[in-house]
C-alpha positions as CSV (number, residue, x, y, z in Angstrom):
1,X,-41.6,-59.2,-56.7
2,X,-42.1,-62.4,-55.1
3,X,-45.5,-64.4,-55.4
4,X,-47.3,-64.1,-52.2
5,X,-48.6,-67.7,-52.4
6,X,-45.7,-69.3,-52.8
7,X,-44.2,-67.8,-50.2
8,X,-47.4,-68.3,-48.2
9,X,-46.9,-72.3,-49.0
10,X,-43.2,-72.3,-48.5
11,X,-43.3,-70.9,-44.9
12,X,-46.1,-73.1,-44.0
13,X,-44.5,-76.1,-44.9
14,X,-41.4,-74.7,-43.5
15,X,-42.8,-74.1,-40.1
16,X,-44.6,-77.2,-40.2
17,X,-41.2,-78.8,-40.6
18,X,-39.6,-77.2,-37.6
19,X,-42.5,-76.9,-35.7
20,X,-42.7,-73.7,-35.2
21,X,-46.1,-72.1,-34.3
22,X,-46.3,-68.2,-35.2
23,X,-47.6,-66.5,-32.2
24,X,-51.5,-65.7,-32.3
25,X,-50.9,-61.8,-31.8
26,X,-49.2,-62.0,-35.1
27,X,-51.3,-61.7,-38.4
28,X,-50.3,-64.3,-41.0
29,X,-50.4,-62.4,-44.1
30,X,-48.8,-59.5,-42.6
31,X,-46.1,-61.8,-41.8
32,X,-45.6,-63.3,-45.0
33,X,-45.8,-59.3,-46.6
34,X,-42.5,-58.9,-43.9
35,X,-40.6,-61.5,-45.0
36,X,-41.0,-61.0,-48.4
37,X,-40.2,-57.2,-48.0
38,X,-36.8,-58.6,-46.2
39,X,-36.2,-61.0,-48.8
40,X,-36.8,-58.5,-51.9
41,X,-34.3,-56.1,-50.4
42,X,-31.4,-59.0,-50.4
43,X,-32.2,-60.2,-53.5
44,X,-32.1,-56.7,-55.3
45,X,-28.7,-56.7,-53.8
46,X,-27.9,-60.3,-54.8
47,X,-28.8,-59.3,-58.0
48,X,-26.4,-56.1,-58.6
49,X,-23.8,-58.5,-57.2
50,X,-24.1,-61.2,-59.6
51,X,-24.7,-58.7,-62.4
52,X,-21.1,-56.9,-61.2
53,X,-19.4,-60.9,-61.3
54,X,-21.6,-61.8,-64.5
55,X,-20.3,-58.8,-66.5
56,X,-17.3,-58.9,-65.2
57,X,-17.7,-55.0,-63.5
58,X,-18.5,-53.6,-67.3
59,X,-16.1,-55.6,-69.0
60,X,-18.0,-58.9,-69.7
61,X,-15.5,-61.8,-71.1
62,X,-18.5,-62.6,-74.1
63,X,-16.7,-65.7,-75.0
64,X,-17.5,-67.1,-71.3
65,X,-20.7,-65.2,-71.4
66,X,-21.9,-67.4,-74.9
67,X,-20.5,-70.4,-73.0
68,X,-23.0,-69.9,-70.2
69,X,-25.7,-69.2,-73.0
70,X,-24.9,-72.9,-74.5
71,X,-24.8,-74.4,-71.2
72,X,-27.8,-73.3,-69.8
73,X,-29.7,-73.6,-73.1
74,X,-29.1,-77.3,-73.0
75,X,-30.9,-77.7,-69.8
């Protein structure tokens, strides 16, 4: 679930960069609920996707799996 606020932030300073102006007949927040309903249901696919590549379809390489452990632990 995405935080509301940020995405509230991140579109305002996104259409403050393009300016864009959202059309007064449209109600902010129930834009912001829109787009983060559109953006939750690509990223639950995103995420089955990456999971698939990531285990490698059920048979997860766990030598390449620990390297991605090490390397991301050093961050």
């Amino acid at each position: 679930m995405l935080d509301r606020e940020v995405v509230k932030e991140f579109l305002s300073g996104e259409f403050e960069d393009i300016e864009l102006d959202v059309p007064e007949d449209i109600d902010r927040d129930s834009l912001i609920e829109a787009f983060c309903g559109y953006v939750e249901e690509d990223y639950y696919e995103w995420l089955k996707d990456n999971f698939e590549s990531f285990f490698d379809h059920g048979n997860p390489d766990w030598g390449w799996i620990k390297g991605r452990i090490e390397q991301y632990s050093a961050s």
